[in-house]
C-alpha positions in Angstrom: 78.7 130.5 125.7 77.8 133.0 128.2 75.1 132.4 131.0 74.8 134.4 134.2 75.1 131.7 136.7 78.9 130.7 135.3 79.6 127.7 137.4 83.2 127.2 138.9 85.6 124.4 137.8 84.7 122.4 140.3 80.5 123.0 140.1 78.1 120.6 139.5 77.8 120.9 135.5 81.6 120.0 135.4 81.2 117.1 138.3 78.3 115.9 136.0 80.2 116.2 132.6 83.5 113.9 134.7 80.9 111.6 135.7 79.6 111.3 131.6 82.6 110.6 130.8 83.7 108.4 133.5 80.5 106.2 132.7 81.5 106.1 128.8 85.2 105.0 129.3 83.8 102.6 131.6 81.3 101.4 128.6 84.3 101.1 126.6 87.2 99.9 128.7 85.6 97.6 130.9 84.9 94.8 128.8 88.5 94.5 128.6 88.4 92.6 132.5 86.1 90.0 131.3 86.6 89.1 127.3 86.6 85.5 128.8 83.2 85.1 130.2 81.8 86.9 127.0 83.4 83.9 125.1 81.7 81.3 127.5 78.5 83.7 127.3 78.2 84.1 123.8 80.2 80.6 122.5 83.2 82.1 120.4 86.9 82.4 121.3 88.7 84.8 123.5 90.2 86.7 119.9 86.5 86.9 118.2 85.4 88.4 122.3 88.2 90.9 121.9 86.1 92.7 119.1 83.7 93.7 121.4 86.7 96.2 121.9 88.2 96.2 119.0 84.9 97.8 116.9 84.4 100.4 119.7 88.0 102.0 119.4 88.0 101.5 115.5 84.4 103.4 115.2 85.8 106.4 117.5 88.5 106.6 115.5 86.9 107.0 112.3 84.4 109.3 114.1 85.9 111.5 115.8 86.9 114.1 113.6 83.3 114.0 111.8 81.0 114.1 114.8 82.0 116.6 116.8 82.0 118.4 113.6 78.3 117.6 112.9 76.5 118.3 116.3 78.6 121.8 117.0 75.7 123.5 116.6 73.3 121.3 118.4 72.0 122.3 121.8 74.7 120.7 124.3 72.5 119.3 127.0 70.6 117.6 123.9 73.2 116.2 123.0 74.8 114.6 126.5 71.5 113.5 127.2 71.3 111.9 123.0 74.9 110.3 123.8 74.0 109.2 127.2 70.6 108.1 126.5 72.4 105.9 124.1 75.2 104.3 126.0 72.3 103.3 128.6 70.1 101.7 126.1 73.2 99.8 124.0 74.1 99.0 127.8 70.8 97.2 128.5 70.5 95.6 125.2 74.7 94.1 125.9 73.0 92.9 129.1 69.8 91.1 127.6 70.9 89.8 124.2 72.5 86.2 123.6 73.8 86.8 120.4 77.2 87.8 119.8 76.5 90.1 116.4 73.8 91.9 118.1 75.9 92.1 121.2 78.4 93.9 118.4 76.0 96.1 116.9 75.0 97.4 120.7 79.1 98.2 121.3 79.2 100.0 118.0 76.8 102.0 117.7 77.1 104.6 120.8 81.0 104.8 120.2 79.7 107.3 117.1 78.7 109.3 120.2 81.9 108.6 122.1 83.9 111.4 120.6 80.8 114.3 120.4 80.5 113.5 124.4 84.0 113.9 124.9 84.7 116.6 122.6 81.5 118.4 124.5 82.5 117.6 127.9 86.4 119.4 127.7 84.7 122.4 125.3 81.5 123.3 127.8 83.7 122.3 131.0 86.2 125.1 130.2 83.4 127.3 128.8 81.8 127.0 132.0 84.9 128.4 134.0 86.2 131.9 134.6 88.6 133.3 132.8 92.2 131.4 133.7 90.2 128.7 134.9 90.0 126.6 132.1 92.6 124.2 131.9 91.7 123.5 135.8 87.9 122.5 134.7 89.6 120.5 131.8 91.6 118.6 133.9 88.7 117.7 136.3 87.1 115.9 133.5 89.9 114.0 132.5 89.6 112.8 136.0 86.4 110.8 134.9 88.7 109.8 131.9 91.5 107.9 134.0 88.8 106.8 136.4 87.2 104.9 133.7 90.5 103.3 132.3 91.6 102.4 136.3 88.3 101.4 137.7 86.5 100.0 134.8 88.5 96.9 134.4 88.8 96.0 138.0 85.5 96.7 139.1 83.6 95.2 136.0 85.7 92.4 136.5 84.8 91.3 140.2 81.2 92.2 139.2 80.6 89.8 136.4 83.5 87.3 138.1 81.4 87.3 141.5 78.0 87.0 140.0 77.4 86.9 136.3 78.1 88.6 132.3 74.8 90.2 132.5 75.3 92.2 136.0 78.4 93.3 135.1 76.7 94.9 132.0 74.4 96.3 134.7 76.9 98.2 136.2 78.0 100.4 133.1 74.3 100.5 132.3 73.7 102.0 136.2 76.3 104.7 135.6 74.8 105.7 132.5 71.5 105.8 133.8 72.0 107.5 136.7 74.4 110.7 134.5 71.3 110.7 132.1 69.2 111.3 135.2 71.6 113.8 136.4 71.6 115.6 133.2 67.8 116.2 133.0 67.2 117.7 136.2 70.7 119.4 136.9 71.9 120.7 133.5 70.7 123.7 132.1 69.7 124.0 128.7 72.8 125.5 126.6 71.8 126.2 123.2 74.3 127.5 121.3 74.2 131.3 120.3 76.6 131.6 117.6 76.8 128.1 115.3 79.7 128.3 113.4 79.9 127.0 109.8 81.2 123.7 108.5 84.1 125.6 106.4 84.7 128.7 109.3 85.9 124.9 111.5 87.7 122.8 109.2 89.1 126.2 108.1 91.7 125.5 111.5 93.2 122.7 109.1 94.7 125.5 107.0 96.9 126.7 110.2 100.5 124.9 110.1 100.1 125.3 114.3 97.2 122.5 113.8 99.2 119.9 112.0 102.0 120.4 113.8 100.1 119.8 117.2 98.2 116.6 115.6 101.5 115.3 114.8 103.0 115.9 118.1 99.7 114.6 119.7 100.3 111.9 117.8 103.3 110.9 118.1 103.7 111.5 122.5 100.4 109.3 122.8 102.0 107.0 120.7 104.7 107.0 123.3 102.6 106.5 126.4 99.9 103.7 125.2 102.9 102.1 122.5 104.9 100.9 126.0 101.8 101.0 128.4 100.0 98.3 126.0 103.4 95.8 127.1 103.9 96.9 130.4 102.5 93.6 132.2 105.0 91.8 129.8 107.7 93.7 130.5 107.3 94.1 134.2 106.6 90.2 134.4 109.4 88.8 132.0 112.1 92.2 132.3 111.3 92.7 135.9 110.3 89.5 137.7 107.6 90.7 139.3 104.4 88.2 140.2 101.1 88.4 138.9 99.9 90.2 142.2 102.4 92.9 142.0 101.6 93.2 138.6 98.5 93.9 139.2 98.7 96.7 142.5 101.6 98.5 140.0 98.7 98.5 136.9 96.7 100.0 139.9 99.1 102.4 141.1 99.8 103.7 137.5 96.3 104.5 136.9 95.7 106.0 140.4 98.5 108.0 139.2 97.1 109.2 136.0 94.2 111.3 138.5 97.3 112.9 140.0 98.6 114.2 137.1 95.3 115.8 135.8 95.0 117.6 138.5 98.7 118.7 138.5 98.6 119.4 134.7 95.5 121.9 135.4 98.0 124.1 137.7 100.6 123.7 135.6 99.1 125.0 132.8 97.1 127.4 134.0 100.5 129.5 134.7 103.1 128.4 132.2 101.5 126.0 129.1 104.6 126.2 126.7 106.9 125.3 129.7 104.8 122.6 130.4 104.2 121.2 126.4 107.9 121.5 126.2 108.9 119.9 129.2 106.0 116.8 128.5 108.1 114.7 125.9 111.7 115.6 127.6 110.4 114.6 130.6 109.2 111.0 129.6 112.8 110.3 127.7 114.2 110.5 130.7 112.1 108.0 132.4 112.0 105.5 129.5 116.0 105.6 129.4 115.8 105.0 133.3 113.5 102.2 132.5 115.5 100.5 130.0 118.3 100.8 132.2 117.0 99.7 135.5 114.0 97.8 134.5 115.2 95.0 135.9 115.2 96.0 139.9 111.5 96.1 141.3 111.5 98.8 143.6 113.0 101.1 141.0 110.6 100.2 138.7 107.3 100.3 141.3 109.2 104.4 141.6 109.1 104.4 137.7 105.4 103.2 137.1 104.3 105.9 140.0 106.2 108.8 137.7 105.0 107.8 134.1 101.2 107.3 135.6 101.6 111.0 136.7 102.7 111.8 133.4 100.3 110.0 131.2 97.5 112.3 133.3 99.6 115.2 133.2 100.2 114.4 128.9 97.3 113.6 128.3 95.6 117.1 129.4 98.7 118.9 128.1 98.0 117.1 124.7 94.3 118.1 124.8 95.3 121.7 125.4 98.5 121.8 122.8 95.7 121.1 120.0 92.7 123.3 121.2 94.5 126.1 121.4 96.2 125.9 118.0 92.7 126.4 117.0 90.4 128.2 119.3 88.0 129.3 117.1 86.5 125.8 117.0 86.8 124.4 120.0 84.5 121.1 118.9 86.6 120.0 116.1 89.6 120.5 117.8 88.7 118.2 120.4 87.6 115.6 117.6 91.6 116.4 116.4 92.4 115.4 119.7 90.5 112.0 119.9 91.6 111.0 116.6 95.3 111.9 117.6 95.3 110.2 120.5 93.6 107.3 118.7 95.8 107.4 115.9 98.9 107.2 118.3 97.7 104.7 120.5 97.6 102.0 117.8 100.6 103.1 115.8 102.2 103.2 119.1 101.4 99.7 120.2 102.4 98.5 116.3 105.8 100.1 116.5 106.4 98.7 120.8 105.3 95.8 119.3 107.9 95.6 116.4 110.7 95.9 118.6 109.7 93.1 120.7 109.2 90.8 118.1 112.9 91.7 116.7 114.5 92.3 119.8 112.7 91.2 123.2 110.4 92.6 125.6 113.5 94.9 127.4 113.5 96.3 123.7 109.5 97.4 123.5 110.8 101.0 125.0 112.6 102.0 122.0 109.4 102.4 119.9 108.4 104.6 122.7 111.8 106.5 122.4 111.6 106.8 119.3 108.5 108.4 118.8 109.5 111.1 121.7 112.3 111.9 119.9 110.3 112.6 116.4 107.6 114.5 119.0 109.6 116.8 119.9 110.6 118.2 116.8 107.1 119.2 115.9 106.2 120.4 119.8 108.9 122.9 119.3 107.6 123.5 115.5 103.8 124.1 116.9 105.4 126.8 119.6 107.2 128.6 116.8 104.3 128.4 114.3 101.7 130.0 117.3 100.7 133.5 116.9 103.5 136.0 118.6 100.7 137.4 120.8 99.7 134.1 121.8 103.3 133.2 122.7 103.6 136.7 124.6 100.6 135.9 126.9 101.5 132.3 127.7 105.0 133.4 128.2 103.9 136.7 130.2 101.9 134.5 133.0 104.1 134.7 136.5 105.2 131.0 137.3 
């Protein structure tokens, strides 16, 4: 979208859109820290508690291809401040309500919006940047993305832990209000020139290059979340390491993850088939190490601090190995991406989890192997299957 006062990565529209997103992952991920107190609150058990974050990622899931699809063509700060507006309002009704099914209801509902804010927020953010700047402004909102994940859980968690349910629910409700603020007296209006049609977009799902990055996608985040949803197991039963230490090494992963956006947005910037390539090699090595020497702490505390950096650094490589398979629709691409990422997240945690029931913890890796292994067929495939004079330019970039 062209405008005459193009911000720079690092502007205000893109340190608004981080702080959108940051406020939503929060939304999402920080009931996670106290699933407990909603049981006392509400009077059901810890499982029926966990749907209040089971229905959220299942309604992204089946959303995020569609949505993105459906507001394209919608005016974007309309729509941050529709999806934003919503979170705050689904957030103050989580915080008032004493019944668990509306409680439900209020978590459902603005995850439609989950994917068209997130989808919105990488598309404008690199929109907004010059020319062979826009993996940089990408990577900058995936900062409010691991932020969420690493500071939601913690923080909601002393919140609601040091004074109650309900102010813990007014802290994600504070961080939406005050981006929905943000948004109405700091964001321009961006309607969009040129809409593009329903069939032009879903056309990209003709393009081999599109599956084979969905599959890739896929299968890498699969890799990632599959071990990452075990690693207090395995770091507690494989490892030895106390609750505490636990804990900081959860922290330092996450904390981590912020490196690696901001390493990935360099990276790719100069060499992005090096650096897709390189992603799913890369993490074999360090889940063989793992395996291997998961049983010696300070190894592993030097392991955790390495895959963090690379679940940031994958997760923006992933996000760009889709978009630009298909460029000419930049909103439904980023729905691809959601729904990958979602996709592999559970089948992930499903195939981890197989191999620890059969096996042991120490054993959770290989679904993680596994699925790298697959991955990298179908990164290589997507390379190929990319148009020659796409694979010039990439390829042409000094290092």
């Amino acid at each position: 979208m062209e405008r005459k006062n193009k911000l720079k990565p690092g502007g205000l529209l893109v340190f608004i859109l981080t702080a959108g997103v940051f406020g939503i992952i929060n939304t999402e991920m920080g009931v996670i820290g106290i699933l407990p107190l909603i049981a006392e609150t509400f009077h059901v058990t810890v499982p029926e508690a966990g749907w209040t974050v089971s229905i959220f990622a299942l309604v992204v899931a089946l959303s995020a291809p569609v949505m993105p699809l459906l507001f394209s063509g919608v005016n974007r700060k309309k729509v941050m401040l529709l999806a934003v507006g919503l979170f705050t309002l689904s957030n103050v009704i989580s915080m008032l309500t004493d019944n668990f099914t509306v409680l439900l209801i209020a978590r459902a509902v603005p995850a439609f919006l989950h994917p068209v804010y997130v989808s919105m927020a990488f598309t404008v953010a690199a929109a907004s940047a010059g020319k062979g700047n826009e993996s940089k402004a990408v990577a900058r909102v995936f900062i409010g993305v691991s932020a969420g994940m690493v500071l939601g859980v913690p923080v909601t968690s002393y919140v609601a832990s040091e004074f109650s349910y309900t102010m813990g629910m007014l802290f994600f409700t504070a961080v939406n209000a005050l981006v929905f603020v943000a948004t109405i007296f700091f964001v321009p209006s961006m309607p969009v020139r040129e809409k593009l049609s329903y069939g032009t977009q879903l056309g990209v799902l003709k393009k081999n290059e599109t599956w084979y990055s969905v599959l890739a996608v896929t299968l890498i985040n699969g890799a990632l979340f599959g071990f990452f949803s075990y690693m207090s197991d395995f770091l507690g039963s494989v490892t030895g390491a106390s609750y505490n230490v636990i804990s900081i090494l959860l922290l330092v992963y996450g904390l981590a993850n912020i490196i690696g956006n901001m390493i990935a947005g360099k990276r790719l910037a100069l060499n992005p088939v090096r650096s897709m390539m390189s992603l799913p090699f890369t993490l074999l090595f360090f889940y063989i190490c793992l395996f291997i020497l998961g049983a010696w702490l300070p190894v592993m505390a030097v392991i955790v601090l390495f895959l963090g950096i690379l679940a940031g650094y994958g997760q923006n490589t992933m996000q760009y190995m889709i978009t630009h398979a298909a460029p000419e629709a930049p909103d439904f691409a980023n729905g691809l991406y959601l729904l990958s990422a979602n996709l592999g997240t559970t089948a992930g945690a499903v195939a981890c989890g197989i191999f620890i029931t059969f096996f042991g913890t120490r054993y959770s890796v290989f679904g993680s192997l596994m699925f790298l292994a697959v991955s990298i067929v179908f990164v290589a495939l997507r390379i190929r299957a990319a148009r020659p004079e796409k694979q010039m330019e990439a390829e042409a970039v000094p290092r």
